[in-house]
C-alpha positions as CSV (number, residue, x, y, z in Angstrom):
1,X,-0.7,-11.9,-2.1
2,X,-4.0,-13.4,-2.0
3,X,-7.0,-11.4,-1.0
4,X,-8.2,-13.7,2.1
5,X,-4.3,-12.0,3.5
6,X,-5.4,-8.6,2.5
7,X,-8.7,-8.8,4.2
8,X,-6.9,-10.5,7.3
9,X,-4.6,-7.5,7.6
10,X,-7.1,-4.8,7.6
11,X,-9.3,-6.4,9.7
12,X,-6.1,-6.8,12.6
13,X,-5.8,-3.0,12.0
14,X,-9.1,-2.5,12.7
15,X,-9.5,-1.0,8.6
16,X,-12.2,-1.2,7.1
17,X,-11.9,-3.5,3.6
18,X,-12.7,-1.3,1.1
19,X,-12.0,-2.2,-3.0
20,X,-9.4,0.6,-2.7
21,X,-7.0,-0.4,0.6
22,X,-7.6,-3.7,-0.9
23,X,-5.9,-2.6,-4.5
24,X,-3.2,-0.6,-2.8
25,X,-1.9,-3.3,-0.7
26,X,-2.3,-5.8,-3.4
27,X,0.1,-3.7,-5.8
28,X,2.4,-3.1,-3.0
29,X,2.8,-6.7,-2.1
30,X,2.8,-8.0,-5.6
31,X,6.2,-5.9,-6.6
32,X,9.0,-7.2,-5.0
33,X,11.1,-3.8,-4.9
34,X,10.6,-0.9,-2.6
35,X,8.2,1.2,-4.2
36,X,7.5,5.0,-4.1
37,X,3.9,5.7,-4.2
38,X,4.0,7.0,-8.0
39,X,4.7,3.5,-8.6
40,X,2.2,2.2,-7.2
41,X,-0.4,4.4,-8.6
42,X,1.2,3.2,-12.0
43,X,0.6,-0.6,-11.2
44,X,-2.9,0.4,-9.7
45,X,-4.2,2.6,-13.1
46,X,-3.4,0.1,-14.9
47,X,-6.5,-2.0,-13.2
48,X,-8.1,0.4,-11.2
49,X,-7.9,3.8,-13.2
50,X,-11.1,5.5,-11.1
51,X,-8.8,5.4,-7.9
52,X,-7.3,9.0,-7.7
53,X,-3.9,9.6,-6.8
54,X,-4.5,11.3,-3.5
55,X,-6.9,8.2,-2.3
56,X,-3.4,6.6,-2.8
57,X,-1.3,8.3,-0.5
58,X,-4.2,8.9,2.2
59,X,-4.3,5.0,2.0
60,X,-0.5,4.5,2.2
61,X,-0.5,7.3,4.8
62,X,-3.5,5.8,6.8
63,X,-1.3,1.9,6.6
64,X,1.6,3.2,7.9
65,X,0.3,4.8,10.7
66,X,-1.3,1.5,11.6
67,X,1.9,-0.6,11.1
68,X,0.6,-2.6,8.3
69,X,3.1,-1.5,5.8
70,X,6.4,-0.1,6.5
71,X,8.0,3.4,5.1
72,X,11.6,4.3,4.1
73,X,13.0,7.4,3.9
74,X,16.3,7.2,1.4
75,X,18.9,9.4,1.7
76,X,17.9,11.0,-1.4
77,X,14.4,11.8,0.3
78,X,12.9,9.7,-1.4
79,X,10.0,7.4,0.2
80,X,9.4,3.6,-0.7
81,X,6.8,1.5,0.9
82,X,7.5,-1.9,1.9
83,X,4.6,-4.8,2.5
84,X,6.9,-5.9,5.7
85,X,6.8,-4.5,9.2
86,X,9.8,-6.6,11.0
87,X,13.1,-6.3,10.9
């Protein structure tokens, strides 16, 4: 997704744009499955390797709570992120 989006989306949410939301929401709307968050940190080392793994989930935490990205609980308990708020 391009980054003028990113910035566009935080700034609805009232977020500030910081280099790390803006890295988190890029990986998550750049993979086009369901994520868990260990996947994500993956995708993000790979670029970003200073961001720690707990700035990851306070992030993912901190975007659901302001409906910019979605959560999904599986039956299996596990949780997948998805870039998508509607039905």
């Amino acid at each position: 997704m391009k980054l003028e989006l990113i910035k566009i989306k935080l700034k609805e949410a009232g977020m500030k744009i910081t280099p790390q939301r803006i890295a988190v929401l890029q990986a998550l709307m750049d993979n086009r499955q369901h994520p868990t968050a260990d996947d994500l940190i993956k995708t993000i080392w790979k670029v970003h390797s200073n961001i720690s793994a707990g700035t990851v989930y306070h992030i993912l935490n901190t975007l659901v709570s302001k409906n910019v990205i979605g959560k999904i609980e599986t039956v299996d308990n596990v949780v997948r992120y998805d870039p998508t708020t509607e039905k």
